[in-house]
VEXVONU-49191 format. One record per residue (C-alpha): x negated, y, z. Coordinates in pm, whole numbers, plus 50000, padded with zeros to 5 digits. Last residue first. Example, Ala and Ser with C-alpha at 12.3 -4.5 7.8 and 13.67 -1.06 7.14 Angstrom:
% residues 2
486334989450714
487704955050780
END
This chain:
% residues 679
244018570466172
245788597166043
249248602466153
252658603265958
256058609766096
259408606865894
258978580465695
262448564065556
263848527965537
267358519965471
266988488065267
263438472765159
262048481365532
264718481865736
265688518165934
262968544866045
259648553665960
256528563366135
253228558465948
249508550966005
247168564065817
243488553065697
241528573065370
240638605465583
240358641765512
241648647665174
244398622365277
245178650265593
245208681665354
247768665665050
250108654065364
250208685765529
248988698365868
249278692266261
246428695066466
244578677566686
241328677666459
240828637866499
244138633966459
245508648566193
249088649566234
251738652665915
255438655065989
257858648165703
260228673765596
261668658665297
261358626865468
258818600465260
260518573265106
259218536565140
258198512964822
258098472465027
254568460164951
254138457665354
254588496065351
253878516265075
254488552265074
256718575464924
257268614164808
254388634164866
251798613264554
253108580964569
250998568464901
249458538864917
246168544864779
245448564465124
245568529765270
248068521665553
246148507065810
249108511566078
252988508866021
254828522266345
258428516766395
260048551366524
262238556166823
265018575066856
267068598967038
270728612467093
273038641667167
270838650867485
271808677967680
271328714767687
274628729367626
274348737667264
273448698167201
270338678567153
269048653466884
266108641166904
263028618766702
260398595366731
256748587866824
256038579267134
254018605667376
255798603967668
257978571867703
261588575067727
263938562367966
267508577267872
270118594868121
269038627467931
268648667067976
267538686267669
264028700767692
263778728367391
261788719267097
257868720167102
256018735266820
256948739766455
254268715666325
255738688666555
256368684366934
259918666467106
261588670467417
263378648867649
264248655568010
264908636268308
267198651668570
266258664768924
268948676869091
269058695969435
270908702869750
270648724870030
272718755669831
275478730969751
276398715069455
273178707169332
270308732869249
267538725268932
264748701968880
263918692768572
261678660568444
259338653768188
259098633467874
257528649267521
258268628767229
255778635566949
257548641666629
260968643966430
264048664566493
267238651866431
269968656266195
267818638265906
268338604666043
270508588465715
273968580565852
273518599066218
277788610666199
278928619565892
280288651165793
282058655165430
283408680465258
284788683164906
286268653064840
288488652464500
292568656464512
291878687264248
292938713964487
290038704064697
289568678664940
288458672565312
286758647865534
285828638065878
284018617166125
282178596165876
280398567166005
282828542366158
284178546065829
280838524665690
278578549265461
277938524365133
274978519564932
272318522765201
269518556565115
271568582365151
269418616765115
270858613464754
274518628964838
272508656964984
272028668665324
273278701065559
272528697865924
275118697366206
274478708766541
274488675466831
277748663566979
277598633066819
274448627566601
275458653066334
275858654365927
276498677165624
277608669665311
279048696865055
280888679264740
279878701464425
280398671564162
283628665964388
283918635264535
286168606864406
288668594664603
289088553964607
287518550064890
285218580564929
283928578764586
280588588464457
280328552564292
276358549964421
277348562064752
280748543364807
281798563965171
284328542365368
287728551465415
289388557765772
288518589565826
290088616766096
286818621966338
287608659066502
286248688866361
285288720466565
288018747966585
287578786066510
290038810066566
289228845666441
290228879066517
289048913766304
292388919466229
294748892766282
294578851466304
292228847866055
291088804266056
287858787966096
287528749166078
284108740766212
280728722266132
279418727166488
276038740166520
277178769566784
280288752467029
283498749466915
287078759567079
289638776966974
291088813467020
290108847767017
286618848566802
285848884666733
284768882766342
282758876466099
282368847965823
279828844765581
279468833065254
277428802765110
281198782164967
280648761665269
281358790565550
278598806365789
280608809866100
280418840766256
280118842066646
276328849366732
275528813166788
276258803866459
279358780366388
279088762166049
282208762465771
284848753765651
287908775465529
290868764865399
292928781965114
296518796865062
298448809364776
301628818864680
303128821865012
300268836465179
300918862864947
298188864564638
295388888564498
293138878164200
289248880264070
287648891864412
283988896464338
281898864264447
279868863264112
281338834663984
284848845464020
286498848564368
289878841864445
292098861464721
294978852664976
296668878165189
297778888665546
298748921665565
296838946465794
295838973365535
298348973765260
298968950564968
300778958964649
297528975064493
295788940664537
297328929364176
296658962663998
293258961664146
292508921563972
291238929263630
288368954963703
286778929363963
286718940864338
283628940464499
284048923064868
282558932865210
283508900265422
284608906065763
287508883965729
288078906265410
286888937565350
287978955965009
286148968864734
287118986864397
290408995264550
292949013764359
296029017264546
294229005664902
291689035664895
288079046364827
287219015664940
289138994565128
289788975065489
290698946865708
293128930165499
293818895965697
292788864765620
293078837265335
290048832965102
290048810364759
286858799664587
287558798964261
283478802864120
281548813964396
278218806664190
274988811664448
272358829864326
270158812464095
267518791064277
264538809764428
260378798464350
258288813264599
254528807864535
250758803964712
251688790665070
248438782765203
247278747265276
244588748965068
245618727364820
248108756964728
251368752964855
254698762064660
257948766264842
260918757664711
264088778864797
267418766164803
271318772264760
270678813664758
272168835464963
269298841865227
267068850264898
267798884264871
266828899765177
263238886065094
263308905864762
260778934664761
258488921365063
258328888664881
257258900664558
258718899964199
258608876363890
262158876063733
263728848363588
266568854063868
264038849964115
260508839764120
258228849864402
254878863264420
253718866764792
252938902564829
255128908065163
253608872865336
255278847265445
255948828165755
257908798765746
260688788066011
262038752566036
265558756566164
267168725565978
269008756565781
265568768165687
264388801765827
262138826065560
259618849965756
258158885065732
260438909565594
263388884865708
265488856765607
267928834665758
269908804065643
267568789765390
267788762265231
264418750665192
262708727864935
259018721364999
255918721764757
252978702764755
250698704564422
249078663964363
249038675763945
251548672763678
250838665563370
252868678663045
253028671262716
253218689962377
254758723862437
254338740562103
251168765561999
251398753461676
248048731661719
249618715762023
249978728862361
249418704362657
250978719962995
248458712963309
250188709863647
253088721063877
256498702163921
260018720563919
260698701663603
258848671263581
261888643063599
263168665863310
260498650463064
259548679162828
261838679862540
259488671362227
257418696961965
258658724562240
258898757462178
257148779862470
258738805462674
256498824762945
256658835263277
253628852063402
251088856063689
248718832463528
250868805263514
255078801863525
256488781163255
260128781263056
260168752962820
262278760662526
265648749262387
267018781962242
264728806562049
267088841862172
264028865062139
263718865162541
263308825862537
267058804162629
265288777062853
265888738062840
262868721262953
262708745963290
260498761763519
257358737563461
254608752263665
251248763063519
247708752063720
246168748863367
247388753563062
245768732762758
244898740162409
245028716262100
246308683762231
245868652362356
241838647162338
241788675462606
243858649662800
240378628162840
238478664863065
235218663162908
231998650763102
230268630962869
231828594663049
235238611363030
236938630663310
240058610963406
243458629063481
244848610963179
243458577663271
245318574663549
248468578263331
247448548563098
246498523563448
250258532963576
251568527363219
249858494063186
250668483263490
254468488263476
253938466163163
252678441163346
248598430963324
248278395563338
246328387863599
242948376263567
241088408063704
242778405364049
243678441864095
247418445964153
248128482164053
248838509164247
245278528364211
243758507863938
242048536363739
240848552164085
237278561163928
235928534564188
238368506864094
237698513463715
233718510863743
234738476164017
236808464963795
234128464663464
231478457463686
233308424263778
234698411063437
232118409763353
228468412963475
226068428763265
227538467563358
229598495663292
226698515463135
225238489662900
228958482662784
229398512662673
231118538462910
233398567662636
237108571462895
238308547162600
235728524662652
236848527963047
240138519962933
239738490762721
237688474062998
240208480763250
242938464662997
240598431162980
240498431363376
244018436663429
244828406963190
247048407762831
248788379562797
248088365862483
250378377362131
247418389662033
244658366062025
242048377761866
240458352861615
237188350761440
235418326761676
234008351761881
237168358062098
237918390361944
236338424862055
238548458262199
237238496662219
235098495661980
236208523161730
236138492461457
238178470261695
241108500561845
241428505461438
242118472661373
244178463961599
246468489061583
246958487461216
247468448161225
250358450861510
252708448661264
250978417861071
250918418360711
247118425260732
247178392760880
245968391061274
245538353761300
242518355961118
240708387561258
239618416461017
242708413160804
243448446560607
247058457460552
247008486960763
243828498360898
243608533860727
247278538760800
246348537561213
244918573361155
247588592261318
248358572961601
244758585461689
245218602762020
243448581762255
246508570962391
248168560162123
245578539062020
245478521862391
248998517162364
248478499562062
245888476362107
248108475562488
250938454562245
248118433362012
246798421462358
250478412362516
252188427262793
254428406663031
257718422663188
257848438563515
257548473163415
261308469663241
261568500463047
265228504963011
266928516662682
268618486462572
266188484562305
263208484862535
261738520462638
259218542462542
255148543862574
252538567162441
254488593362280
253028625162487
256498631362670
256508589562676
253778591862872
255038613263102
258048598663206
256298563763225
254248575263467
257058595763698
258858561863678
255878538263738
255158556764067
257888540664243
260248513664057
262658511663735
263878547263711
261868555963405
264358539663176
267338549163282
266558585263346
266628591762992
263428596662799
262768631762640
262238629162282
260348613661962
259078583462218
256488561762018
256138522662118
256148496262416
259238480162324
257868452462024
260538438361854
258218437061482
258188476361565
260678499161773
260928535761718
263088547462001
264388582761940
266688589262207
268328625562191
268868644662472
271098679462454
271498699362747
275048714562794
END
């Protein structure tokens, strides 16, 4: 279990203070771009949280309270002693808390009183004032920013993107969601000399590395460690503080420290993409939404703490949970990174014995449902009483070698799974089911209920609706049911394939009944499948809608039907043409669902946002729309176009500063972007 430890060292009340650890989740979680700032500020104990342990970004800062921040982020928290219990401005007594802080930001020059021998610092603190701080910080006199204050002093921190996400009318007081958005700006500043600021942070930094992990056992056995990939290697560091979590899995510069300890971390613009994947090959990797990637053979990938290459592992990664794939700013996929394989922990199989190796008496691997199984050690004496042809039960341990043999009787389980249009049904648990299907009916993309009826035979039944609870997202409890922490969720748009999401892909707080069209629980009583029918939009496919018509023979050989058809074009090219009773308009922007037998499931239409300012977005995972924080898709379509072409979110705001955005659902409730075009 990971260990966190809060260390909030508070002063005179103040909450803006040193962080000796990683910061919960609590207190970061308060509102877009503020959280992934105040995570990594308080890695480099700049900011922490409140007493109750949240950050609140709305609340006022004062002028003695950013004296400090601005301290601590310049790197001299160790020299505030030298100010202590001197009195440079009158109603800052050298008795004063903030009294150190102030100062030492006054005689390095980064703040000035009010001329009349005071400072003022329990004032609001404005934007303007802050800016100022910051660019003295960054090394501009105030020759170089300018004669005119406060407006040279915005305008110098407008242009070096200082303000980006901030509200910049110069006499506002500055909140403390501000101040940590204008503090993290300032780390990926170069100074007025030319030096990169962080470089006042630490001792050494690592560029380009990605954070594997916060909580990494090192090759020596040093526990607690940050596990980084750069340079072509994977390397343990210690750790003065836990790395934020919130950055694990991101890429950017690691700060080292004088012992050679992970000191901070900050990550850079890098895309990357999760994938499940359902189908891999020597040259390609196939997400379960059916998004193929091409990759090639030497493409380093990580797996199993491992560096290898694609062309040595790519048969590998089909069984994994995810893949995320790492882009360079290029465009060019650069890195591979593989979860662990996937833990098969208990799960219980019921089918018929279909074969084993060397022999049934002592088998060290048996087929199952047309599953080729390793046997464990411990459980041969147990599947010695069985014989070729007998229906039995078995239970995998974690890594999927049968652990126990029981009678039907004694034991039974029930399988889930997808249909694939080849016949075998690609079950929950990440195995995979073969067989000749001889009875039921289900059509490829349905989530299905697949039972062994004999040797080699399968029936295989699509799932009816049979809920009558409602789904409490934020409770994780399906009426009063709790799920499982390993609950698999997948969703349709009526007859249309299922697609696997996550419990967070929900954006409302509740999933009506009407919703969920079927669930099921584990031997624990908790919910361990779910399908819900077009609750969050990600079962169709998102892009240009492409309207035609199809013409094909009627009942007789005289007669023919022409039927509208709806297709859509993205990055992966055009989908097939389903057949629909709808009137849609060529060339909107929305998104399709269609069915094995070549009809429509359902459509939508997007509501377009235009003039959205490149300042908007939240690095790849939100935008700003109407001041209301909006949540990028996962897979979010990017079209440039003035080039025509489609391309990635990091390439199109390199090229141009307007966009306008597709999203579906109410903004400030169930919004999400899932097409984005440059203007």
């Amino acid at each position: 279990m990971k260990q966190r430890i809060l260390a909030l060292l508070l002063a005179a009340g103040l909450c803006l203070g040193i962080i000796g650890a990683c910061i919960p989740a609590a207190l970061a979680a308060d509102e877009t771009g503020v959280e992934e700032a105040v995570e990594v500020l308080a890695g480099l104990g700049i900011v922490s949280g409140c007493s109750d342990g949240s950050y609140h970004p709305e609340d006022s800062l004062t002028r003695a309270q950013f004296c400090k921040l601005a301290v601590l982020a310049e790197g001299h928290g160790d020299k505030i002693n030298a100010g202590a219990y001197r009195t440079l401005f009158s109603d800052v007594p050298g008795s004063n808390w903030a009294a150190p802080y102030v100062n030492l930001a006054y005689e390095e020059g980064l703040v000035s009183g009010y001329g009349d021998g005071t400072f003022g610092p329990d004032d609001a603190v404005t934007t303007a004032q802050a800016a100022t701080i910051v660019l003295h910080l960054l090394g501009y006199t105030d020759d170089a920013i300018g004669p005119f204050w406060p407006e040279d002093a915005m305008s110098l921190a407008d242009s070096l993107g200082l303000l980006d996400g901030l509200d910049k009318t110069a006499a506002r007081a500055l909140s403390r969601g501000d101040a940590a958005l204008l503090l993290y700006h300032l780390l990926d500043q170069t100074t007025a000399d030319g030096r990169d600021y962080y470089t006042a942070l630490c001792s050494s930094a690592i560029k380009n590395a990605l954070l594997l992990d916060n909580d990494s056992e090192a090759p020596d056995g040093t526990l607690h460690t940050a596990l980084v990939y750069a340079d072509n290697a994977l390397t343990c560091y210690e750790q003065a503080d836990c790395l934020p979590e919130l950055l694990v899995g991101r890429k950017g510069t690691l700060l080292l420290d004088s012992a050679g300890k992970a000191s901070g971390f900050l990550p850079d613009d890098t895309v990357c993409r999760q994938v499940v994947p359902a189908k891999t090959t020597a040259s390609a990797l196939t997400g379960a939404d059916g998004a193929e990637y091409s990759v090639n053979s030497a493409l380093p990938v990580l797996l199993d703490g491992e560096k290898k290459t694609y062309g040595d592992c790519w048969y590998d990664l089909a069984g994994r949970a995810r893949t995320t794939l790492y882009y360079a700013s290029s465009g060019n996929l650069e890195l591979i990174v593989a979860s662990e394989a996937v833990a098969y922990e208990g799960v219980t199989l019921t089918g018929y014995y279909e074969n084993a190796a060397p022999n049934t008496g002592s088998p060290t691997r048996i087929t199952l449902l047309g599953i080729t199984l390793d046997v464990a050690d411990t459980a041969r004496a147990g599947l010695s009483r069985f014989a070729v042809g007998d229906r039995l039960t078995v239970v995998l341990n974690g890594a999927g070698e049968v652990a126990a043999a029981y009678t039907t009787s004694e034991k039974k389980g029930e399988l889930y799974g997808v249909l694939g249009s080849d016949g075998s049904v690609a079950l929950t648990c990440g195995l995979t089911v073969k067989g000749t299907i001889a009875s039921g009916s289900a059509q490829a993309g349905d989530l299905v209920k697949v039972s062994s009826i004999g040797v080699n035979q399968l029936s295989v039944n699509a799932l009816s609706k049979s809920c009558r609870y409602s789904l409490n997202v934020s409770a994780a409890a399906l009426g009063s049911i709790p799920l499982s922490d390993g609950v698999k969720i997948y969703e349709r748009v009526g007859a249309g394939p299922v697609v696997e999401i996550g419990l967070d892909y929900i954006l409302s707080d509740t999933v009506s009944s009407a919703r969920i069209d079927f669930y099921a629980t584990d031997d624990e009583g908790r919910v361990c499948l779910l399908l819900l029918d077009d609750a969050t939009g990600y079962a169709y496919t998102y892009g240009f809608l492409v309207a035609d018509t199809k013409t094909s023979a009627g009942i007789s050989s005289d007669d023919t039907v022409t039927n509208k058809t709806i297709a859509v074009k993205n990055s992966a090219g055009t989908t097939q043409a389903y057949i629909t009773g709808l009137s849609l308009k060529n060339g909107d922007v929305g998104g399709i669902a269609g069915t094995a037998k070549g009809t429509l499931a359902g459509a939508v239409t997007l509501t377009k946002a235009r003039n959205i300012a490149r300042s908007a977005f939240d690095g790849g995972d939100a935008v700003v729309v109407d001041e209301i924080r909006v949540p990028l898709a996962d897979n979010v379509q990017v079209y440039n176009t003035a080039t025509g072409r489609w391309t990635t979110l990091e390439a199109a705001k390199s090229y141009a500063d307007r966009f306008t955005v597709y999203y579906s659902g109410a903004l400030g409730a169930n919004a999400r972007v899932w097409v984005i075009c440059t203007e």
